[in-house]
N, C-alpha and C positions, 0 to 999 in steps of 0.2 A: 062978280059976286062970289066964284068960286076961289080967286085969292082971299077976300076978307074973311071967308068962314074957312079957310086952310090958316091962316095965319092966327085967327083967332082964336080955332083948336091947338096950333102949336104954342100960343101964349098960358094957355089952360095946361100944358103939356110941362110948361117950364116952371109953373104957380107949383103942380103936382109931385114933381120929383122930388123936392126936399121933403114934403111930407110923408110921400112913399118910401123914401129913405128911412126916414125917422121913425114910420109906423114897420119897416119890415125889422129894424133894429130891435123895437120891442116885443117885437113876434118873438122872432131868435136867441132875445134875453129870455123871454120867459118859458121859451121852449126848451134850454139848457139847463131852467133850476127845475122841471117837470121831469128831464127825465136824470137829473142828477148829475150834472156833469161837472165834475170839478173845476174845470175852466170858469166856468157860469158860478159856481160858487165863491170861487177862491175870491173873488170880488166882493164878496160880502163879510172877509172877513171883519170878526167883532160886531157881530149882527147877532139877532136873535131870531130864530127860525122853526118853522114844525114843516117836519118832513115825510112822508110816508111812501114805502118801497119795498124790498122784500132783504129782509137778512142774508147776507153772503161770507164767506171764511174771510179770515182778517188776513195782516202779510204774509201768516206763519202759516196760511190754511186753515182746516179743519181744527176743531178740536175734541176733546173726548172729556165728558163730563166726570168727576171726581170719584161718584159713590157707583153709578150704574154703566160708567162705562159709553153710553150712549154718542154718536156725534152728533157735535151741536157747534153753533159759536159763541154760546154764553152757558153758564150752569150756576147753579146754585143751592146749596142747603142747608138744612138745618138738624140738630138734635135736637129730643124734647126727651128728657129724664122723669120718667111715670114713677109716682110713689107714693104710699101710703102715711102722713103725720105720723108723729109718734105719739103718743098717748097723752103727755105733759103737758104738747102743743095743742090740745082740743081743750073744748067747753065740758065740763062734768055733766055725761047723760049723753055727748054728742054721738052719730053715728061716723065709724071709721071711712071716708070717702078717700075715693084718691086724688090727688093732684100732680100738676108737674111742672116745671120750669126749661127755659131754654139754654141750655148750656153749649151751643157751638152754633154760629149763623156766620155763612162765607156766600159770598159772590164773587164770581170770575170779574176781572179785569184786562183781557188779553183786547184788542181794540177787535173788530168787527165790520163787515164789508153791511153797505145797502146802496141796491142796486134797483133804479127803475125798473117797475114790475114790464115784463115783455120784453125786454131787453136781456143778449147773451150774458148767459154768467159769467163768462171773462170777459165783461166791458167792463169799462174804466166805472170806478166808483170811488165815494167816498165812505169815511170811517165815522166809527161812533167811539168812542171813549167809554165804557159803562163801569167805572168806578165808582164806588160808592153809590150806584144806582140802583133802584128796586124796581126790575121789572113788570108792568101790571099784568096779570092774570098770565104767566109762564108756562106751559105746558109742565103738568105732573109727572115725571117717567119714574119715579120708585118711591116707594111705600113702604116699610118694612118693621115689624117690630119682633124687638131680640131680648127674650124674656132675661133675667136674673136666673145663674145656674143654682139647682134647687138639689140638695145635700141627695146622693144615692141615685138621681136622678140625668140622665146623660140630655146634654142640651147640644145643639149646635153651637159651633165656634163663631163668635162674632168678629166676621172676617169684613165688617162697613169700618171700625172704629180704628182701624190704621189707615185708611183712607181719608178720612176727616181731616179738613185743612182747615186753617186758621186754631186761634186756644180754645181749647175746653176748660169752661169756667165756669162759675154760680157757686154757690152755697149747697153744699149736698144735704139736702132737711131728710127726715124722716127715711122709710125704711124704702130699697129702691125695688120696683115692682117690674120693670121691663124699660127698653131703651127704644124713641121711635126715629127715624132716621126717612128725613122727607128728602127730594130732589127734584128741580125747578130747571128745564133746559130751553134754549129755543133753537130750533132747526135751521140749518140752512133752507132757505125757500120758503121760510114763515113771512107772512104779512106783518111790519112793523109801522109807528108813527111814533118819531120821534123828537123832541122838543128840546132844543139845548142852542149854545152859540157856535158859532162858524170861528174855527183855529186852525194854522197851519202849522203842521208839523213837519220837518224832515221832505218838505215837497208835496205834504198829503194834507187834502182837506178830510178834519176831523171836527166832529160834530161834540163837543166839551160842555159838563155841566157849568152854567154862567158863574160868575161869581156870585158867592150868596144865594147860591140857588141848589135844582138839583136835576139833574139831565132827568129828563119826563120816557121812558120808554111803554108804549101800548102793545103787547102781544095781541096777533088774530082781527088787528082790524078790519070793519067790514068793507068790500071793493066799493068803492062808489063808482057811479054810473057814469061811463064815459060820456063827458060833451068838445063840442066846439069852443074852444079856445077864444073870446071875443078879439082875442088880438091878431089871433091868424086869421080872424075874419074882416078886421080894418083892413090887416096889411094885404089880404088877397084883392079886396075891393078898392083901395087906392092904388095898387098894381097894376087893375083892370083898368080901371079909368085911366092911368098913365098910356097904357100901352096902346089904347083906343083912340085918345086924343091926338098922340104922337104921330101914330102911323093914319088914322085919316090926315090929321092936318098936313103933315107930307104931301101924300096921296094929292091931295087937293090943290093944292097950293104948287105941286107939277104938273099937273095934268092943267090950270092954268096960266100955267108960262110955257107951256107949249103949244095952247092955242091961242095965248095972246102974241 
């Protein structure tokens, strides 16, 4: 009796291995794209992917944003040209309002580390590409408005507008009232999600806006609640059953051929 139920656990033991095989494989695949491992990615290239992790400095490092100086690994900003219509240009009767237009919008493109959240910051990560991408809701680091110097009147030197990258351009209308000069960064160790395709570069998995498309970046998302991985939980449970079946049916299956 004790050979047929040894031998019968070890047949149960040999049904289970390929499956335990093939259930720990998917564990370990999707335990790689979870905490971002290039390895586990680079496999997917030409894939379309949303990824969420924490911003890290790209190959060059750090970097320092354009207007405020600030380190970050992305920045971006903008002028807005305050001014009042000129007379010609209104309605007869209207009242003089001011308006304005955007005459300089830049965003960095230098690539950018994200690194599974909990994991050291010099682990292995991958890149984001943020060209031509507009970050959603980017942390605000400067504000600044720098009036029109007024005849008799000493102003401060407008020491933002040689820092301005990219052209300054637009149609200058009416009479100009003050210049405002916004800046958009995101930090190292900020919470990202980001939506783009899987490309290799130069040995680096980088995260590329698709073609026809346009790389999705989310500032400050919110943590979600860690859980149990369903696949860690096949593969630990097909484990078990292997390792149980195995080693009684052994067990079993000597202990009766030593007393038979």
């Amino acid at each position: 009796m004790l050979m047929v139920i040894g031998v019968a656990l070890l047949v149960v033991a040999v049904v289970l291995l390929p499956l335990t095989v093939v259930g720990t494989r998917r564990w370990l695949r999707q335990r790689g794209l979870a905490q971002l491992l290039p390895s586990a990615l680079a496999a997917r290239q030409g894939q379309r992917v949303t990824l969420t992790g924490v911003a890290a400095p790209g190959p060059a490092g750090p970097i320092e944003s354009g207007l405020a100086g600030s380190e970050c690994v992305w920045h971006g900003h903008e002028v807005l040209r305050h001014y009042r219509p000129l007379a010609r240009d209104q309605a007869e009767g209207s009242v003089s309002e001011r308006a304005c237009d955007s005459i300089a919008d830049y965003g960095s493109g230098d690539l950018f580390g994200l690194v599974a959240e909990g994991r050291p910051g010099d682990a292995q990560r991958i890149y984001v590409d943020p060209e031509g991408a507009e970050p959603r809701d980017p942390e605000l680091c400067l504000k600044r408005l720098v009036g029109r110097p007024q005849p008799g009147v000493a102003a401060a030197a407008d020491d933002l507008l040689p820092r301005v990258r990219g052209r300054i351009s637009g149609v200058f209308r009416g009479e100009t009232i003050e210049f405002e000069y916004r800046e958009w960064i995101i930090r190292p160790g900020a919470r990202l999600r980001v939506s783009g395709e899987l490309s290799v570069r130069d040995g680096r998995v980088v995260l590329v806006a698709p073609e026809g498309g346009s790389l999705g970046v989310e500032h400050g998302v919110a943590e979600r609640p860690a859980r149990v991985s369903p696949r860690r939980r096949e593969a630990l449970l097909l484990l078990a059953a292997f390792a149980v079946c195995a080693i009684a049916g052994a067990v079993l299956t000597a202990v009766a051929l030593s007393v038979g």
